[in-house]
C-alpha positions as a Markdown table, in Angstrom:
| # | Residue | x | y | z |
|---|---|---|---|---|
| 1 | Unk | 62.4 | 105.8 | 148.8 |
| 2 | Unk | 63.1 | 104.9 | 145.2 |
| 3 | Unk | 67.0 | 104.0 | 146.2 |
| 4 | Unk | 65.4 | 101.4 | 149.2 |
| 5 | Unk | 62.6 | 99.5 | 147.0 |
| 6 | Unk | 65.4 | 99.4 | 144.2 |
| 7 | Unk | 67.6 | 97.7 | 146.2 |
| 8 | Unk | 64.7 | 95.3 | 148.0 |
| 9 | Unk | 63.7 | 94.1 | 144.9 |
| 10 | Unk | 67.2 | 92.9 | 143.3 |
| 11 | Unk | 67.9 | 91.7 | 146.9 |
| 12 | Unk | 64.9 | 89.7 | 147.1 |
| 13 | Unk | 65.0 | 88.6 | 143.6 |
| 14 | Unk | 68.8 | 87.8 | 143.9 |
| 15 | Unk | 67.9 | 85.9 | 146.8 |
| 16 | Unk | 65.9 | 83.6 | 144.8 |
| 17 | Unk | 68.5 | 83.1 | 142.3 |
| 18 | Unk | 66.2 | 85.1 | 139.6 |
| 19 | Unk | 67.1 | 87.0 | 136.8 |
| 20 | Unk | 65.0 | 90.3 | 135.9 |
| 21 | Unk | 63.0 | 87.8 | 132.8 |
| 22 | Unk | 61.8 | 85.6 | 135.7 |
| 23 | Unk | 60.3 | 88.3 | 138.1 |
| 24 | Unk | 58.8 | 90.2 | 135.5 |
| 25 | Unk | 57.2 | 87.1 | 133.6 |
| 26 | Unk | 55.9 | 86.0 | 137.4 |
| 27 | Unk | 55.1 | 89.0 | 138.4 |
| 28 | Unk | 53.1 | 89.7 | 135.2 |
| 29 | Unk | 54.6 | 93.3 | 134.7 |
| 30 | Unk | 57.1 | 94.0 | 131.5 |
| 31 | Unk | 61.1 | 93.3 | 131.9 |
| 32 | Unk | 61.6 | 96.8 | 131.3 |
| 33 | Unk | 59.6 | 97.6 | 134.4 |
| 34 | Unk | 61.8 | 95.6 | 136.9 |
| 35 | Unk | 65.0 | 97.1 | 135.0 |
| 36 | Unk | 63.5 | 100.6 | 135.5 |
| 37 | Unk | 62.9 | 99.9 | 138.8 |
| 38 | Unk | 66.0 | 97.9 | 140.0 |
| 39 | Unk | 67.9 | 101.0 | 138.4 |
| 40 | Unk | 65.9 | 104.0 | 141.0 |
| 41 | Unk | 64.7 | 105.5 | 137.7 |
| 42 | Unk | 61.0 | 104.8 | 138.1 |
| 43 | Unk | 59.0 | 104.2 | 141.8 |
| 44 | Unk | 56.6 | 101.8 | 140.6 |
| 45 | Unk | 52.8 | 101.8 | 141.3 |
| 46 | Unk | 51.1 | 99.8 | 144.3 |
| 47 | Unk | 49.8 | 97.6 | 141.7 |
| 48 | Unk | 52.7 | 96.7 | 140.5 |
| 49 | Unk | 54.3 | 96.8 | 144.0 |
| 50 | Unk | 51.7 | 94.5 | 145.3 |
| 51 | Unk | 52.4 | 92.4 | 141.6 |
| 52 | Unk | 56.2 | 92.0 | 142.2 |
| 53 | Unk | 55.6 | 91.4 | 146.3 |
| 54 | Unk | 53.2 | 88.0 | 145.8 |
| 55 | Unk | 55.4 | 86.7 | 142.4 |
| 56 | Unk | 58.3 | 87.0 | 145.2 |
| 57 | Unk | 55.6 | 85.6 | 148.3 |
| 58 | Unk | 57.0 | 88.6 | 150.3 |
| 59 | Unk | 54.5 | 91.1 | 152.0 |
| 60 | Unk | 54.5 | 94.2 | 150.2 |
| 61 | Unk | 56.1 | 96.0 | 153.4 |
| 62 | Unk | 59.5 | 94.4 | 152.7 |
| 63 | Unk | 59.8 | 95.7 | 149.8 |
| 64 | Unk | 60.2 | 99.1 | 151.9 |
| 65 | Unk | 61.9 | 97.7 | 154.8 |
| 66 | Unk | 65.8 | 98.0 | 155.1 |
| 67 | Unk | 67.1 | 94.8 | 156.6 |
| 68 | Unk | 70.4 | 96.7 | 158.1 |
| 69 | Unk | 67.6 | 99.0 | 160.1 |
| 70 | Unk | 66.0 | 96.3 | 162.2 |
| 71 | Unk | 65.6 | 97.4 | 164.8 |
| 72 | Unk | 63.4 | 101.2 | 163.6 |
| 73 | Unk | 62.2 | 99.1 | 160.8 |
| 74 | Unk | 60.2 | 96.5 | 163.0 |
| 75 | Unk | 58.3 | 99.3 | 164.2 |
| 76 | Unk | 57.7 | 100.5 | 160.5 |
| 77 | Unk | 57.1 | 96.8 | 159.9 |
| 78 | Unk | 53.8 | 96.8 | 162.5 |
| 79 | Unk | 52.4 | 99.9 | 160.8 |
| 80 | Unk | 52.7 | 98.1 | 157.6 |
| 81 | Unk | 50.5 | 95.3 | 158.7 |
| 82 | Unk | 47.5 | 94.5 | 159.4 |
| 83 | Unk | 43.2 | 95.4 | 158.0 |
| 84 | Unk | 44.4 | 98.7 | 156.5 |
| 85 | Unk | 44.9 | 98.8 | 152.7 |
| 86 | Unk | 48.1 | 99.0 | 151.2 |
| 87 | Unk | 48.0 | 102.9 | 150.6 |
| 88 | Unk | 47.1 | 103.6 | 154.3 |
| 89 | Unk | 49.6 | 101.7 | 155.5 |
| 90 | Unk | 52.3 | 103.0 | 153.0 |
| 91 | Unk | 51.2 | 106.1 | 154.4 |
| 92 | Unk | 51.6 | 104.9 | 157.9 |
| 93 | Unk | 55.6 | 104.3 | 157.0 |
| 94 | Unk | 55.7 | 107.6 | 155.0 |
| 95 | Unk | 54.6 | 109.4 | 158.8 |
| 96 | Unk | 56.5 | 107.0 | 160.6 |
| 97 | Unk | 60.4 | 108.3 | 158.8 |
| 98 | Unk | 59.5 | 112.0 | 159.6 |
């Protein structure tokens, strides 16, 4: 899971034309966090997901969704939203790749 949120999140921030300064300063978190996550070394916390997701304005689901999986990862997507909080429905995908 690590490997896909890495990815997401230089993706998404690439996407944007941001540099790892920018998405940490909007996202409020340390430059070294985004580094260590962009690198797989660290999974980051759902606060900090939830952090990096709004400085981005993308729910916090695509930072877990792989765009070359659309198709299994729409489903994953509807679990993701909705009333639940985001640990249940983290929990929700976790269930859903087993």
């Amino acid at each position: 899971m690590a490997a896909l949120v890495s990815r997401r999140l230089r993706e998404l921030r690439s996407e944007r034309g941001w540099n790892q300064v920018r998405l940490a300063t909007e996202a409020k978190v340390g430059r070294a966090t985004v580094a260590t996550i962009e690198a797989g070394h660290d999974v980051p916390s759902l606060r900090t997901i939830e952090a990096l997701a709004a400085a981005l304005d993308v729910p916090a689901a695509s930072l877990f969704l792989d765009p070359s999986r659309r198709a299994r990862d729409a489903t994953a997507h509807a679990a993701l939203t909705g009333s639940e909080s985001l640990a249940q429905r983290l929990a929700a995908l976790v269930r859903s790749e087993r």
